[in-house]
PDB file as gemmi writes it, atoms N, CA and C in Angstrom:
CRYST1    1.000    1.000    1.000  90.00  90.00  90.00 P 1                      
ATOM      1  N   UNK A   1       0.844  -1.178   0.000  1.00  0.00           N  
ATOM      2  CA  UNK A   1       0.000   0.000   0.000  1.00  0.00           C  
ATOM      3  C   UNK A   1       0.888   1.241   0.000  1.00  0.00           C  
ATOM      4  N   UNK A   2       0.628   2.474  -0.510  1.00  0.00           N  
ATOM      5  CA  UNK A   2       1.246   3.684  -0.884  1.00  0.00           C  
ATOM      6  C   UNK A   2       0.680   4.555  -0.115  1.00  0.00           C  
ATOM      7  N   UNK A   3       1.564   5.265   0.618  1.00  0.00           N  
ATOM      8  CA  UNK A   3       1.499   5.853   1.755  1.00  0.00           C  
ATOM      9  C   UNK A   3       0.670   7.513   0.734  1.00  0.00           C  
ATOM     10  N   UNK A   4      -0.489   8.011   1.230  1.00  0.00           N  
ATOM     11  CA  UNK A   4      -0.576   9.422   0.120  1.00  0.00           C  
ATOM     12  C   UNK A   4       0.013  10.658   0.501  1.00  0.00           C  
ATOM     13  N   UNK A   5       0.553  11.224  -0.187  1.00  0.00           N  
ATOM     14  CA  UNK A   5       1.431  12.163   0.158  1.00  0.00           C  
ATOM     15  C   UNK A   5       0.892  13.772   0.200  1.00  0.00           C  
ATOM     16  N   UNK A   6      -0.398  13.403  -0.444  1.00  0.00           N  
ATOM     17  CA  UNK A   6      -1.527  15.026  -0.953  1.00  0.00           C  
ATOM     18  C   UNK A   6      -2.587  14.728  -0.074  1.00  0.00           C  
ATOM     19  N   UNK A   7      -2.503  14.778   0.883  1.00  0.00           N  
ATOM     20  CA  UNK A   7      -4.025  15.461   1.992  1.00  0.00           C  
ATOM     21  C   UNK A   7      -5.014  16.089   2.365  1.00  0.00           C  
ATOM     22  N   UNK A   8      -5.981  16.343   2.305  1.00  0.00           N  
ATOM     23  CA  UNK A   8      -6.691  17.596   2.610  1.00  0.00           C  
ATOM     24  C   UNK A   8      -6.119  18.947   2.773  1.00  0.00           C  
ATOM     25  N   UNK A   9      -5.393  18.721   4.340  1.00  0.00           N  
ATOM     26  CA  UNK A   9      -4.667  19.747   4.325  1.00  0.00           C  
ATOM     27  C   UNK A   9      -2.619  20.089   4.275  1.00  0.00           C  
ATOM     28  N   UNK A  10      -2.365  19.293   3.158  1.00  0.00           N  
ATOM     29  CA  UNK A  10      -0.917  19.631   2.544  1.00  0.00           C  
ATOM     30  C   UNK A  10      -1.083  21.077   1.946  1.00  0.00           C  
ATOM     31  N   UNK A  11       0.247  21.629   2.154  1.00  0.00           N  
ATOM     32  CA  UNK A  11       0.289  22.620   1.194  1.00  0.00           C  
ATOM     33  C   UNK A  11       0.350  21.872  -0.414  1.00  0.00           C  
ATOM     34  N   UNK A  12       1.416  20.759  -0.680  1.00  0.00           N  
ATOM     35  CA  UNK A  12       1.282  20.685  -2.137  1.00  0.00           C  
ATOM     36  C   UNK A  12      -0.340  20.286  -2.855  1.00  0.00           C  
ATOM     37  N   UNK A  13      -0.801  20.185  -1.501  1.00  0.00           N  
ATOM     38  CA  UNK A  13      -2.698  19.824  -2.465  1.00  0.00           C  
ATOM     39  C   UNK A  13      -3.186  21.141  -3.421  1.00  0.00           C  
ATOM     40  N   UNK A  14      -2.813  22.192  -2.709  1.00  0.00           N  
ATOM     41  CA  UNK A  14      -3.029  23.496  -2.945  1.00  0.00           C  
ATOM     42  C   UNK A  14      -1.998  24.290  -4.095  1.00  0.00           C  
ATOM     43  N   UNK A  15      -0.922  23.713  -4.439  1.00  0.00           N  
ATOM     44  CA  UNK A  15       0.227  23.909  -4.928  1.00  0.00           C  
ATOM     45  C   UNK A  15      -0.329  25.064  -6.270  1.00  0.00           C  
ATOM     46  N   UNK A  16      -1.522  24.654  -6.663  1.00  0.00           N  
ATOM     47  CA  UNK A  16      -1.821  25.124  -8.034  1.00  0.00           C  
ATOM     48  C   UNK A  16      -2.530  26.705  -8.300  1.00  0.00           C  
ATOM     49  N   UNK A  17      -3.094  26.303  -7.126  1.00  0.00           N  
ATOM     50  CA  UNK A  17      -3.994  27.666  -6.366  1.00  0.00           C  
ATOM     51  C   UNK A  17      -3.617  28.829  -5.340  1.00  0.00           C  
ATOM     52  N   UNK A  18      -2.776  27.861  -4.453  1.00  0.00           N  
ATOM     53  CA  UNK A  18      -2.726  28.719  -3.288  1.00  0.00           C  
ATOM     54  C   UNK A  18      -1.012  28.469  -3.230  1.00  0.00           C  
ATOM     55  N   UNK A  19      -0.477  29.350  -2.467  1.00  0.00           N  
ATOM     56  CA  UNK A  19       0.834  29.449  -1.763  1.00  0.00           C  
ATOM     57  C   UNK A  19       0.497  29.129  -0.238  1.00  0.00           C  
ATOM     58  N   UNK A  20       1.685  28.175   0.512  1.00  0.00           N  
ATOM     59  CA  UNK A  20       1.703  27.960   1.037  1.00  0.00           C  
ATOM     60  C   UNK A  20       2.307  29.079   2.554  1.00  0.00           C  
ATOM     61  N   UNK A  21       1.852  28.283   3.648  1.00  0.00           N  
ATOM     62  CA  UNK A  21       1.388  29.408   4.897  1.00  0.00           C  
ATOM     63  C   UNK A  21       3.120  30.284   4.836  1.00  0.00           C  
ATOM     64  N   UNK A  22       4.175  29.531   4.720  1.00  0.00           N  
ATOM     65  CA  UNK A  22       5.049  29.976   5.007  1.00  0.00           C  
ATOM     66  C   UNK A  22       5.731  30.814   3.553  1.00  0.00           C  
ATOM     67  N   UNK A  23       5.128  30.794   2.832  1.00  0.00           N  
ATOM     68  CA  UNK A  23       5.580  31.066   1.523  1.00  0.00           C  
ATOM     69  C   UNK A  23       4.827  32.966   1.826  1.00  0.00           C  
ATOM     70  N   UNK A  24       3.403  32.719   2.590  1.00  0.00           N  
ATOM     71  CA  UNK A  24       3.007  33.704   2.585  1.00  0.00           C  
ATOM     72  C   UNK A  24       3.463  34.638   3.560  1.00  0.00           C  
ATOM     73  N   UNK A  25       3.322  34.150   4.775  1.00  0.00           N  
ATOM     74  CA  UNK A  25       4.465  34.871   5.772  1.00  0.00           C  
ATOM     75  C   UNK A  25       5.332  35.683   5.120  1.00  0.00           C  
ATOM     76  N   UNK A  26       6.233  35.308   4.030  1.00  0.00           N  
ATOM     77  CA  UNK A  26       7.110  35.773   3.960  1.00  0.00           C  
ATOM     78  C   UNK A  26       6.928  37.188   2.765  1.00  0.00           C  
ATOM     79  N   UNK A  27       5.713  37.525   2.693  1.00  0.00           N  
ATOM     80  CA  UNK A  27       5.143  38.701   1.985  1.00  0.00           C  
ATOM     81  C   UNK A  27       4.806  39.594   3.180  1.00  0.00           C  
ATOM     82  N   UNK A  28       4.574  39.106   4.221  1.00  0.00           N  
ATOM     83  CA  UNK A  28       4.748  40.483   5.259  1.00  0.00           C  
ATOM     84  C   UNK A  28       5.724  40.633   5.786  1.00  0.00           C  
ATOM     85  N   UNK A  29       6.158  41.715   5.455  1.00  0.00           N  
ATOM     86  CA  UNK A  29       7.933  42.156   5.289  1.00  0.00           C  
ATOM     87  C   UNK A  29       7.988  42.927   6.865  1.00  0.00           C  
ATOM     88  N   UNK A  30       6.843  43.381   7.045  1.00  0.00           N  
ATOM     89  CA  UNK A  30       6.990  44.151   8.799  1.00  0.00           C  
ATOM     90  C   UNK A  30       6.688  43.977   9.498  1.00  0.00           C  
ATOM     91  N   UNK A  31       6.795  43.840  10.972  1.00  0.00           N  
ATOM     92  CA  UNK A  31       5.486  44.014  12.117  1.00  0.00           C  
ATOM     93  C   UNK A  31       5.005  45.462  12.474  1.00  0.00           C  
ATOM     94  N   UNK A  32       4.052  45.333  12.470  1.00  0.00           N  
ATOM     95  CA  UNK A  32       3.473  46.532  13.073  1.00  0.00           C  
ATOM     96  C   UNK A  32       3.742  46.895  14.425  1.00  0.00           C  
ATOM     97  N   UNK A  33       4.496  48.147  14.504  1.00  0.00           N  
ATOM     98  CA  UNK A  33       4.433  48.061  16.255  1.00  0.00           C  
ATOM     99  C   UNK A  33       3.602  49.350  16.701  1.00  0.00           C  
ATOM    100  N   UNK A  34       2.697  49.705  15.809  1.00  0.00           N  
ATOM    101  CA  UNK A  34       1.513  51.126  15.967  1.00  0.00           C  
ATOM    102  C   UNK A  34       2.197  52.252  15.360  1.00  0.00           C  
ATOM    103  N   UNK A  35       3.121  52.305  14.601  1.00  0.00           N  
ATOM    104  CA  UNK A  35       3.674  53.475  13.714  1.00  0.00           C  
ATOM    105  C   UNK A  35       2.926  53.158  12.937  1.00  0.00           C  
ATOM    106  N   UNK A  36       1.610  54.415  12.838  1.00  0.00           N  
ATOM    107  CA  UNK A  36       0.573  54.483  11.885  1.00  0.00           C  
ATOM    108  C   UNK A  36       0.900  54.909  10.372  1.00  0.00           C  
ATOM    109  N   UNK A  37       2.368  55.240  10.224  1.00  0.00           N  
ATOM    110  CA  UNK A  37       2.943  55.285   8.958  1.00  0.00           C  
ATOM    111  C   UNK A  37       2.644  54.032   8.052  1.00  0.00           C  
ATOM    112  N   UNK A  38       3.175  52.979   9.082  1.00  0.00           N  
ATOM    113  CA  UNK A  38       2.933  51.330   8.220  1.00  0.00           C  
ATOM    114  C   UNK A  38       1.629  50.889   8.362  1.00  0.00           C  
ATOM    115  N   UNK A  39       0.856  51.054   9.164  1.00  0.00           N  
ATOM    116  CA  UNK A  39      -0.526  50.722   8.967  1.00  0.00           C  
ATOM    117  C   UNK A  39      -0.796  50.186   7.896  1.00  0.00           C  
ATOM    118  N   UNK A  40      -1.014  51.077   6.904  1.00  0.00           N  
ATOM    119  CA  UNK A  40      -1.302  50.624   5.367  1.00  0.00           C  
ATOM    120  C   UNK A  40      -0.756  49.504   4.810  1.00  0.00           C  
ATOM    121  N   UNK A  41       0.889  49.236   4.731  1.00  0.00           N  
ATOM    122  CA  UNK A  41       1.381  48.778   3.985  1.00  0.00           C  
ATOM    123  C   UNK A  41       1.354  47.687   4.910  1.00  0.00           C  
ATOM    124  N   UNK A  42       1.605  47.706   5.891  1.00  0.00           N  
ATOM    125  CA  UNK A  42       1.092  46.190   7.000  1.00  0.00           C  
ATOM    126  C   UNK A  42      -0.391  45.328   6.433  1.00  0.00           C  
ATOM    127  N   UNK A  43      -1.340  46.106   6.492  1.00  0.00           N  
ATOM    128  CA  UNK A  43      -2.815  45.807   6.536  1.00  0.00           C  
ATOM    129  C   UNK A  43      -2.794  45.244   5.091  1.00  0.00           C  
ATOM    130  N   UNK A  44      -2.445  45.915   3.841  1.00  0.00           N  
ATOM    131  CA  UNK A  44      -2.100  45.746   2.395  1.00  0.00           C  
ATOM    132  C   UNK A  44      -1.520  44.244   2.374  1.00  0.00           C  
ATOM    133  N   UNK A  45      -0.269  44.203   3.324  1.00  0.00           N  
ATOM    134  CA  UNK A  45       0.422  42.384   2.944  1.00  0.00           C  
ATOM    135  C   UNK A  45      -0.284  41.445   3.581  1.00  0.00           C  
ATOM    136  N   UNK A  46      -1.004  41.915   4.615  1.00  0.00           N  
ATOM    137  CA  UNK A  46      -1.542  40.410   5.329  1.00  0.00           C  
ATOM    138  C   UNK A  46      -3.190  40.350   4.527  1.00  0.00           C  
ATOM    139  N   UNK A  47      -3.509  41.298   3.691  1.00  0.00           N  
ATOM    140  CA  UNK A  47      -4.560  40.946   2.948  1.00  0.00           C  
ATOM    141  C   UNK A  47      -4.046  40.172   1.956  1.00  0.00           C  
ATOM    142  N   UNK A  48      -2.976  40.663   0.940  1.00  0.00           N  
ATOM    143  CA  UNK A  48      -2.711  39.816  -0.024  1.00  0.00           C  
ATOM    144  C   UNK A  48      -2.145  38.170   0.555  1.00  0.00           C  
ATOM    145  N   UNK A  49      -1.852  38.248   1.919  1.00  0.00           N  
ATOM    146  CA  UNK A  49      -0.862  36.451   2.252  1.00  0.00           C  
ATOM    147  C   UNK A  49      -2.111  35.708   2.530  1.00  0.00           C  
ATOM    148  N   UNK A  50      -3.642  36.519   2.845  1.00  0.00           N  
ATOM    149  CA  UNK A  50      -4.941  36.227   3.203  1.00  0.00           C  
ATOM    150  C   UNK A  50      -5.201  35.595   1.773  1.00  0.00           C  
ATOM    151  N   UNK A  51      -5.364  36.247   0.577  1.00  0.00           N  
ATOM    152  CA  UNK A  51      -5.958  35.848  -0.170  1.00  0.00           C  
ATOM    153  C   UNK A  51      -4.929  34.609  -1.072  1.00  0.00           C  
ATOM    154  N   UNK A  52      -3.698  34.238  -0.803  1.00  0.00           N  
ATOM    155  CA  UNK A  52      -3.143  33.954  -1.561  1.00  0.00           C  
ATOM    156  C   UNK A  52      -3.197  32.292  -0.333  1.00  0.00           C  
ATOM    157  N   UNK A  53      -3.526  31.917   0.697  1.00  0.00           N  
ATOM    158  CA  UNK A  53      -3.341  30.545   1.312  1.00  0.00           C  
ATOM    159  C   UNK A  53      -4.984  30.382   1.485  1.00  0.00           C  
ATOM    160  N   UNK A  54      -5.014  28.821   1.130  1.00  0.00           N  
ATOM    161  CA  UNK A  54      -6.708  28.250   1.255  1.00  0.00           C  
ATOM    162  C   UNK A  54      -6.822  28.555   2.251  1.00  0.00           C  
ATOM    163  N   UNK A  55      -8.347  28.859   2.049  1.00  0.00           N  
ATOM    164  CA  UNK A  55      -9.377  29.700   3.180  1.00  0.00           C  
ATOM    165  C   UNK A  55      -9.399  28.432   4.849  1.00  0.00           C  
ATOM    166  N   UNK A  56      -8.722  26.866   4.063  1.00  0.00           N  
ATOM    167  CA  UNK A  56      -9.174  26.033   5.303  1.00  0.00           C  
ATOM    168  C   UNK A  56      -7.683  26.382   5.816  1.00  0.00           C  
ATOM    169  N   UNK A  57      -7.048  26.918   5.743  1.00  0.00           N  
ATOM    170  CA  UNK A  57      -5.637  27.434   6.152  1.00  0.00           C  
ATOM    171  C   UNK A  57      -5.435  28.888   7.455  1.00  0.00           C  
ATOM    172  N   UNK A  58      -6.789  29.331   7.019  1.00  0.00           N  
ATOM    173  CA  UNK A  58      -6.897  30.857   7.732  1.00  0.00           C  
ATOM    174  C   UNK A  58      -6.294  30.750   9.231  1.00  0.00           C  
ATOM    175  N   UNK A  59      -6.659  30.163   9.956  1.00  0.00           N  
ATOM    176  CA  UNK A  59      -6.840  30.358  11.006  1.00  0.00           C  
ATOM    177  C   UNK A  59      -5.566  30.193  11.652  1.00  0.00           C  
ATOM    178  N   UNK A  60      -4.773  29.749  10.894  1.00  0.00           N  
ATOM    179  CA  UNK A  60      -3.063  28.948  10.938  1.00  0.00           C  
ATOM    180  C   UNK A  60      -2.287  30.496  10.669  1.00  0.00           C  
ATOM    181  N   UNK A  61      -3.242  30.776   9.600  1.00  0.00           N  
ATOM    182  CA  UNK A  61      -2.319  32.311   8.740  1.00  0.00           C  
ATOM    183  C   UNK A  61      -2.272  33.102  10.162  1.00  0.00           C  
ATOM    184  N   UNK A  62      -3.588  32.964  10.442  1.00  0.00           N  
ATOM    185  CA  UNK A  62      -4.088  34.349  11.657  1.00  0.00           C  
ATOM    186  C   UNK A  62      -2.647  33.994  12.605  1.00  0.00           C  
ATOM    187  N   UNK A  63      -2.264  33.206  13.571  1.00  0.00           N  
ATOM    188  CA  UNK A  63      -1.867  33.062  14.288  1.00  0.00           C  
ATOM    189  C   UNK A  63      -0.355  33.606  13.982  1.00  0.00           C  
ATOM    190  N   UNK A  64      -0.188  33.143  12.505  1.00  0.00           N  
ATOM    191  CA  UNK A  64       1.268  33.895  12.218  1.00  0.00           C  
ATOM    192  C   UNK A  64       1.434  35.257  11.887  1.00  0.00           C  
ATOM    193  N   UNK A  65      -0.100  35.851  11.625  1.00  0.00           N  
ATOM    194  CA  UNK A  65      -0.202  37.450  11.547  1.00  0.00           C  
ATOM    195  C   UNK A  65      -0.215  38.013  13.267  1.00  0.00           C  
ATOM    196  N   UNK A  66      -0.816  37.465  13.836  1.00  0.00           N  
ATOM    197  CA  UNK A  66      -0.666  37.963  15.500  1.00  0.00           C  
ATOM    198  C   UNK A  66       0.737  38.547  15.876  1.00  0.00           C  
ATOM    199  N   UNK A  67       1.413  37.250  15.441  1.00  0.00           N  
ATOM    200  CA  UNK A  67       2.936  37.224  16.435  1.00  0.00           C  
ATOM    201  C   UNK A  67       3.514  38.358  15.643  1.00  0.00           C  
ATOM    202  N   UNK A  68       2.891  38.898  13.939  1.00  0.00           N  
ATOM    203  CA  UNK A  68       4.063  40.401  13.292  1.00  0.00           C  
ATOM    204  C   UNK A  68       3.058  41.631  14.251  1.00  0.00           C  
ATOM    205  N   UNK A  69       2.162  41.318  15.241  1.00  0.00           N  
ATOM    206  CA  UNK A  69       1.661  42.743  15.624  1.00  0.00           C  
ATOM    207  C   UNK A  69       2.365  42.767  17.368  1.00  0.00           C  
ATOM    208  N   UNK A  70       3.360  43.998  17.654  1.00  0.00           N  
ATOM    209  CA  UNK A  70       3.896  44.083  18.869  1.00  0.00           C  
ATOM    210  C   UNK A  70       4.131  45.304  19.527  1.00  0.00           C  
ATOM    211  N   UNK A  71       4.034  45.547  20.313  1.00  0.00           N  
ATOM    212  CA  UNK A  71       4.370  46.477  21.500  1.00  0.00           C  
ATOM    213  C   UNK A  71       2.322  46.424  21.873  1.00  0.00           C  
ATOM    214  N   UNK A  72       2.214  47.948  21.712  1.00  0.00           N  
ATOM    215  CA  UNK A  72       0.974  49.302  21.976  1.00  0.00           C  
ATOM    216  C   UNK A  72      -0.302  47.947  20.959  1.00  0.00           C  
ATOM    217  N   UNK A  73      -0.122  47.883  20.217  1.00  0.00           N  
ATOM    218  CA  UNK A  73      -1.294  47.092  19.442  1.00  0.00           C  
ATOM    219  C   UNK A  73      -1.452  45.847  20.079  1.00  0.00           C  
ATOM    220  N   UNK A  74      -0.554  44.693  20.006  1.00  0.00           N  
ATOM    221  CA  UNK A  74      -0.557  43.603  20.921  1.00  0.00           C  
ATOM    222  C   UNK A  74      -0.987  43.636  21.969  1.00  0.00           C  
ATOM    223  N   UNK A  75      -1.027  44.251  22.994  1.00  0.00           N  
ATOM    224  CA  UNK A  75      -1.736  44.756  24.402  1.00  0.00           C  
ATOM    225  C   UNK A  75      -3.067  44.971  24.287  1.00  0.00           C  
ATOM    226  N   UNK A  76      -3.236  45.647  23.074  1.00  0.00           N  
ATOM    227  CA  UNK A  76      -4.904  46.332  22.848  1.00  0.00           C  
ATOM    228  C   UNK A  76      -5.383  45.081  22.506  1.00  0.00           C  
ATOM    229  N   UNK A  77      -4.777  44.112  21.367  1.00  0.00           N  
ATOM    230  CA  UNK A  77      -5.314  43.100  20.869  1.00  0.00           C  
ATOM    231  C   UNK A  77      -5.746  42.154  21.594  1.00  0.00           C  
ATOM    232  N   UNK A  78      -4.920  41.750  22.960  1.00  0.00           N  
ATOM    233  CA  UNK A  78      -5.220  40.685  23.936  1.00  0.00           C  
ATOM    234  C   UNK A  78      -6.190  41.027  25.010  1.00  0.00           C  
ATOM    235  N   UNK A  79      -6.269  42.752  25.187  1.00  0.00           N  
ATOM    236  CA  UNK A  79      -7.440  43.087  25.536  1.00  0.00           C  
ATOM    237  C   UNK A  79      -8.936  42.951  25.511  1.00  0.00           C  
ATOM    238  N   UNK A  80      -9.142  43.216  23.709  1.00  0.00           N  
ATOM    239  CA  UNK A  80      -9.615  42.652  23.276  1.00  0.00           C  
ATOM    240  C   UNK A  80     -10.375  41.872  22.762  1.00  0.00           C  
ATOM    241  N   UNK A  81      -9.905  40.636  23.194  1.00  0.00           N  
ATOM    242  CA  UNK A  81     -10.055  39.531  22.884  1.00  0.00           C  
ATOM    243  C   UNK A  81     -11.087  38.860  22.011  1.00  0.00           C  
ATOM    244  N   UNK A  82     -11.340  39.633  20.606  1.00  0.00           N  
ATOM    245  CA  UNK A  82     -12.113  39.624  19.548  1.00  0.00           C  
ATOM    246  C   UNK A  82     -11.608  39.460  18.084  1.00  0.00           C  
ATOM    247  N   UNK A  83     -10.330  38.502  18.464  1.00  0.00           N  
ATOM    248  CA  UNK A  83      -8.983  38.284  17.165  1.00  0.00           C  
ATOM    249  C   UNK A  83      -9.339  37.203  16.611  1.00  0.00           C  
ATOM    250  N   UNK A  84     -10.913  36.629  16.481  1.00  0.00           N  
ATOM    251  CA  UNK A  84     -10.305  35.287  15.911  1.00  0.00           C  
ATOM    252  C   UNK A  84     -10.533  35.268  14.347  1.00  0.00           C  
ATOM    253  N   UNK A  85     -10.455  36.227  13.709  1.00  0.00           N  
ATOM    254  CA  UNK A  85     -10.568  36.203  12.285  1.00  0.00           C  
ATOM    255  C   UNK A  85      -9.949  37.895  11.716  1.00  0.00           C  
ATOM    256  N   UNK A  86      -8.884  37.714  10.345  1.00  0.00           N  
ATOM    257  CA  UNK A  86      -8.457  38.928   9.911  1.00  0.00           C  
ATOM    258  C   UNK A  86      -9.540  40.017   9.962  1.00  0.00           C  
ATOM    259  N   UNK A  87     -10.346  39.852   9.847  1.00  0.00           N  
ATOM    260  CA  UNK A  87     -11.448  41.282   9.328  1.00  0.00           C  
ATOM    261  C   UNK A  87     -11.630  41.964  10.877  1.00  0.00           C  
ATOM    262  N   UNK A  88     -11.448  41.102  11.886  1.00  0.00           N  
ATOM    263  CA  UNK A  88     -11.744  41.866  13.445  1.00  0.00           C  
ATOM    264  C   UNK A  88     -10.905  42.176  13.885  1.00  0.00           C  
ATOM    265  N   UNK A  89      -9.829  41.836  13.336  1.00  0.00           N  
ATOM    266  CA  UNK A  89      -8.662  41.719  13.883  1.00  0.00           C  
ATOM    267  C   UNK A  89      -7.721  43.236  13.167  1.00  0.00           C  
ATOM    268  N   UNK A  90      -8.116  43.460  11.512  1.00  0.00           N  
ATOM    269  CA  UNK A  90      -8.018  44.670  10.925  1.00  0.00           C  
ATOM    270  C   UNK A  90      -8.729  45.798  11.407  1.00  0.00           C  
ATOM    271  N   UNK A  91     -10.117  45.449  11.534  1.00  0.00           N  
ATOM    272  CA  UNK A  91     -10.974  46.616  12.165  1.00  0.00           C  
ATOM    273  C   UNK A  91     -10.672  47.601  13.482  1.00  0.00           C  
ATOM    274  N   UNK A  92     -10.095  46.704  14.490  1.00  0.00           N  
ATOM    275  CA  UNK A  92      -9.343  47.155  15.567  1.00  0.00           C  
ATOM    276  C   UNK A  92      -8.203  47.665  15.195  1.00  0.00           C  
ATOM    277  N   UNK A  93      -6.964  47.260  14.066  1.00  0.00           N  
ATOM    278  CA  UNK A  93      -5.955  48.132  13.636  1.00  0.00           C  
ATOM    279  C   UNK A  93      -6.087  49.171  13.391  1.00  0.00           C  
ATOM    280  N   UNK A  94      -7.740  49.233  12.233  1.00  0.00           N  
ATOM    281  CA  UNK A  94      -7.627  50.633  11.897  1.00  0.00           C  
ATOM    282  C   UNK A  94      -8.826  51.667  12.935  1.00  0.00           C  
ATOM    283  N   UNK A  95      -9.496  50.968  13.677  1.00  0.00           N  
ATOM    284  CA  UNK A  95     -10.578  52.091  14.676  1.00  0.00           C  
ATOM    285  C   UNK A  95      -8.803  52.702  15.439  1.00  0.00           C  
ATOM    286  N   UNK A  96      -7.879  51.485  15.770  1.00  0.00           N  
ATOM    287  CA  UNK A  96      -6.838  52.049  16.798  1.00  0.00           C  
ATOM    288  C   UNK A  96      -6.071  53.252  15.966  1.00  0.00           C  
ATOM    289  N   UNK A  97      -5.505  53.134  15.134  1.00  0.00           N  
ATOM    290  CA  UNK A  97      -4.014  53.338  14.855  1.00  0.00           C  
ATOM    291  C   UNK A  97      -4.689  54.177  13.142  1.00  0.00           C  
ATOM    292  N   UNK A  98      -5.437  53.646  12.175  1.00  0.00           N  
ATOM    293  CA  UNK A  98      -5.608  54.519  11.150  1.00  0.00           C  
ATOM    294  C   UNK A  98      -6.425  56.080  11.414  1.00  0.00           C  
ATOM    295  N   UNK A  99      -7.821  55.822  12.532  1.00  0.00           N  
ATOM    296  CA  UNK A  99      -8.420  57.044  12.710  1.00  0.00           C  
ATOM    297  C   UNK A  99      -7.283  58.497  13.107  1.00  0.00           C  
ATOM    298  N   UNK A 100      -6.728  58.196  13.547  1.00  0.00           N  
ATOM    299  CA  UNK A 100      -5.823  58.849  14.926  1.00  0.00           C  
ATOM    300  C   UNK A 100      -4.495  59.531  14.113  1.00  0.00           C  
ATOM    301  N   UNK A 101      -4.319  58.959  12.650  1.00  0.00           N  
ATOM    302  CA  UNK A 101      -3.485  59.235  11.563  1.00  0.00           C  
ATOM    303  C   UNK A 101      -4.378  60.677  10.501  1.00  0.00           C  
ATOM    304  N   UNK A 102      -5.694  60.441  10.357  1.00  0.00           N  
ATOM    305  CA  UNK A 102      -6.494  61.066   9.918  1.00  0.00           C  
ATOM    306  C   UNK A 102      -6.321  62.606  10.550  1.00  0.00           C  
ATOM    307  N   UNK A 103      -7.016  62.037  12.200  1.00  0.00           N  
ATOM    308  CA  UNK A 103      -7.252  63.305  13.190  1.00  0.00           C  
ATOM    309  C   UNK A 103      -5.784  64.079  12.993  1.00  0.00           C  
ATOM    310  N   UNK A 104      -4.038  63.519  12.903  1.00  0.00           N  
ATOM    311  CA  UNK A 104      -3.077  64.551  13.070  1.00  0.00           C  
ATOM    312  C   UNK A 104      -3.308  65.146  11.337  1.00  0.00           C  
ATOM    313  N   UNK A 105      -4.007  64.775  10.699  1.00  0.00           N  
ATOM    314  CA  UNK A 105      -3.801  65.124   9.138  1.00  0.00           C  
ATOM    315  C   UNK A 105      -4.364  66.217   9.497  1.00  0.00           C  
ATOM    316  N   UNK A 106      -5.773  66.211  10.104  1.00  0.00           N  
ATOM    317  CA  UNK A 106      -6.172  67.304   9.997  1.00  0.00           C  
ATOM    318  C   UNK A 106      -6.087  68.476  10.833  1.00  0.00           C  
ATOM    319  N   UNK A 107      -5.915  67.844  12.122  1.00  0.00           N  
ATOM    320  CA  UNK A 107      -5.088  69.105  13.338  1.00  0.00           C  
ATOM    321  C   UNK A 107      -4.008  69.520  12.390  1.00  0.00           C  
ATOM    322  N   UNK A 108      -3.157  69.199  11.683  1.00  0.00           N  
ATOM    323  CA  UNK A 108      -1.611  70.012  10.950  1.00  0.00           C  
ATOM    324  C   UNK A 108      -2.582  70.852   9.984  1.00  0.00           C  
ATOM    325  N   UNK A 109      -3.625  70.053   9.335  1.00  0.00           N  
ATOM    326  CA  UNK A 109      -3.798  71.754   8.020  1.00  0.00           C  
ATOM    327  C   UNK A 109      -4.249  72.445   8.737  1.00  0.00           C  
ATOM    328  N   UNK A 110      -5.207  72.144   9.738  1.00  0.00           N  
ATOM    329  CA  UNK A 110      -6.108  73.501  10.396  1.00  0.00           C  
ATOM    330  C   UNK A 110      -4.999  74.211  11.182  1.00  0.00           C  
ATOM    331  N   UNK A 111      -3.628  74.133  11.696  1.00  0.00           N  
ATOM    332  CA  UNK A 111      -2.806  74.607  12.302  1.00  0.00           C  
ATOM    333  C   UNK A 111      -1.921  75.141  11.032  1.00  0.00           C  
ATOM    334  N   UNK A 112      -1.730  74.871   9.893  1.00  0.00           N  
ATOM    335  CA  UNK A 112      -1.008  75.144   8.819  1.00  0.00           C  
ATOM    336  C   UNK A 112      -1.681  76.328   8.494  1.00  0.00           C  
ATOM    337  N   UNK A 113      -3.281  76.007   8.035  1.00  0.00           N  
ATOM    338  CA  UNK A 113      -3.890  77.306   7.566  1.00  0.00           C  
ATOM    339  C   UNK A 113      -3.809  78.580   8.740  1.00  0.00           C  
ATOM    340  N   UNK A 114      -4.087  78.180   9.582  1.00  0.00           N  
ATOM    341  CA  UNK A 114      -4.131  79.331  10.800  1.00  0.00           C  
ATOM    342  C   UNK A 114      -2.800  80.367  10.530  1.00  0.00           C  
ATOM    343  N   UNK A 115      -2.042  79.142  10.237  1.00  0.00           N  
ATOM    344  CA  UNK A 115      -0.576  79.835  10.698  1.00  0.00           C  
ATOM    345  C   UNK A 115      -0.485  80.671   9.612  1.00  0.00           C  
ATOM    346  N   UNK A 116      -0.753  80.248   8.303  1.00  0.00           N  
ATOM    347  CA  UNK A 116      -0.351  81.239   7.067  1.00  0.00           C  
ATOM    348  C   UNK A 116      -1.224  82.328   7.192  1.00  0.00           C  
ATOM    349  N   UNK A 117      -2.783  82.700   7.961  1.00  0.00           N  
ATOM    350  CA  UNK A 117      -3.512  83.652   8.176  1.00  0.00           C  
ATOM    351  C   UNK A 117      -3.030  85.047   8.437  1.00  0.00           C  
TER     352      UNK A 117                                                      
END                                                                             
């Protein structure tokens, strides 16, 4: 008998479709540590490593997206405790860390315009 080597859940089952968990990992190039500068480009890679590993994979992905979020966010996140899927887990990135990027956008023009008055 022949041992099968393609499983439900192998990465090479997926080989054709999907990239594998660690293949994707390695598209998020940062951790976030609440420098709302990276926000974007954080939130941007773990969507694309989201869409690029089978959906029966998620929950594996999630756990390796947790460990790139550290310091000020990690604290909030375990607070929390409403992480068990990317979309709740983004939503809290950006209610935390994107609004609060907005608010200095706009405290600097209204302090910019004042100033040129």
């Amino acid at each position: 008998m022949e041992i099968d080597h393609v499983s439900d859940y192998s990465d090479t089952a997926y080989d054709t479709h999907y990239c594998s968990i660690a293949e994707a990992v390695k598209l998020i190039t940062h951790s976030f540590n609440g420098d709302k500068k990276q926000l974007r480009e954080f939130i941007e890679n773990v969507d694309v490593a989201f869409e690029l590993v089978h959906p029966s994979k998620h929950d594996i992905l999630l756990k390796f997206v947790k460990t790139k979020i550290t310091g000020d966010p990690r604290s909030k996140l375990i607070v929390k405790d409403l992480t068990h899927t990317w979309a709740l887990l983004k939503g809290i990135l950006d209610e935390n860390y994107a609004m609060q990027c907005m608010l200095d956008f706009y405290a600097y023009t209204r302090w910019f315009k004042y100033d040129r008055d």
